[in-house]
C-alpha positions in Angstrom: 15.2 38.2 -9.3 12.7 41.0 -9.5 13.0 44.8 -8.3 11.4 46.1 -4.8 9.7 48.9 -6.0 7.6 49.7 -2.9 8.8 53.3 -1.1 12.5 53.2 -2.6 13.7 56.6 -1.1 17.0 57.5 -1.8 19.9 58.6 0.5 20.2 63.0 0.5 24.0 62.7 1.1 25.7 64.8 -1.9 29.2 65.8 -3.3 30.5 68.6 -5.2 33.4 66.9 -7.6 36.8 68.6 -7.0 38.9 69.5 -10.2 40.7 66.2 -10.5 37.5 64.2 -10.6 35.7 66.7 -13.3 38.9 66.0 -15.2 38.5 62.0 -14.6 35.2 61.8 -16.3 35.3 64.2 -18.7 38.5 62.6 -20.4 36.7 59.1 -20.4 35.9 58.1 -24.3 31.8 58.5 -24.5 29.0 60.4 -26.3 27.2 60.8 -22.8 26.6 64.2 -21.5 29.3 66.2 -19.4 29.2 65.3 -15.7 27.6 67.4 -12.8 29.7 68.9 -10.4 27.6 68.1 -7.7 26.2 64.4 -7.3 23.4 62.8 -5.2 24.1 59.5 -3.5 21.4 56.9 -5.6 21.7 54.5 -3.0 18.9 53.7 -0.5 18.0 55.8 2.7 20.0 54.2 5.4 22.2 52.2 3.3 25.4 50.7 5.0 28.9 51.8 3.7 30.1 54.6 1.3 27.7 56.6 -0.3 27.4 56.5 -4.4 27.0 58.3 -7.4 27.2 57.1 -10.9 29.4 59.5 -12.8 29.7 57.9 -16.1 29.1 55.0 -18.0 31.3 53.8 -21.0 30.0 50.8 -22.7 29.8 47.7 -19.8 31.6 49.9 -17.4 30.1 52.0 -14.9 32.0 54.8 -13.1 30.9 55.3 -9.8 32.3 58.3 -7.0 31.8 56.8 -4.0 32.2 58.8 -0.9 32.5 59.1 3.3 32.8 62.1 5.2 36.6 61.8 5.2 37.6 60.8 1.7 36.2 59.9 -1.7 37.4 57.8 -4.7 35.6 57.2 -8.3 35.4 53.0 -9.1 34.6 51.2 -11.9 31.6 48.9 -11.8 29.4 46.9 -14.2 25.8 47.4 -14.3 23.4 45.6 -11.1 22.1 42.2 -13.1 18.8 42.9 -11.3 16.4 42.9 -14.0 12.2 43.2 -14.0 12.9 41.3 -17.4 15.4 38.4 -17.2 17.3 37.2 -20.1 17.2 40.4 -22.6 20.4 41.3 -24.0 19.9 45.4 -23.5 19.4 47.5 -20.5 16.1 48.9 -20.1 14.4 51.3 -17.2 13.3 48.8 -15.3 16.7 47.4 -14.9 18.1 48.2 -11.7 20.0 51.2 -12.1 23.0 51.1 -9.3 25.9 48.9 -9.4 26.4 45.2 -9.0 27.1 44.6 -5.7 25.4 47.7 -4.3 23.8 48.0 -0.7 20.2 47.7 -0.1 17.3 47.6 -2.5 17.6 47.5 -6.6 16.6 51.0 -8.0 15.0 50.4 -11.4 15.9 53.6 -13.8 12.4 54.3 -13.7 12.4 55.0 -10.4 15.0 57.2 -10.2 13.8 59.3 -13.3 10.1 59.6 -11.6 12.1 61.3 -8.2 13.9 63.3 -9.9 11.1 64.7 -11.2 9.2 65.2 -8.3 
């Protein structure tokens, strides 16, 4: 299984995290960095379904605010097994970085880093 890296643009759907969610995340046992209050879906332009956010990750598990225009919920995940390098044990950036099961194309955390950039 290899990424599609050709003109991956991302859905501009966004959501600013009420005081309940904030709260979610920031008790959640990790080292990682305190979460945003807003949040930009990752998922591909024109996806089907919710939109998505990762939120936070804590060891295998991936914490994911997903969102319509009516209601929202945070869900835990596990990481997309997509991978540009099948069989290593560790997560990389050109490991898709969405979660398994996720609509549309595999975003590699490469990609994602290099828009946010821009």
């Amino acid at each position: 299984m290899s990424i599609a890296y050709e003109d991956v643009k991302n859905c501009p759907a966004r959501i600013t995290l009420d005081a309940g969610q904030l709260a979610f995340f920031n008790e959640l046992p990790t080292d990682a960095p305190s979460v945003q209050s807003e949040l930009r879906c990752e998922l591909e332009l024109g996806h089907e379904g919710s939109h998505a956010a990762l939120g936070q990750h804590v060891e295998t598990t991936t914490w994911w605010i997903q969102w319509t225009l009516s209601a929202s919920e945070i869900n835990p995940y596990t990481w997309c097994p997509a991978s540009s390098t099948p069989h290593v044990a560790h997560r990389d950036d050109r490991d898709c970085a969405l979660f398994d099961g996720h609509p549309g194309k595999h975003l590699s955390g490469r990609q994602a880093w290099q828009e946010e950039a821009a």
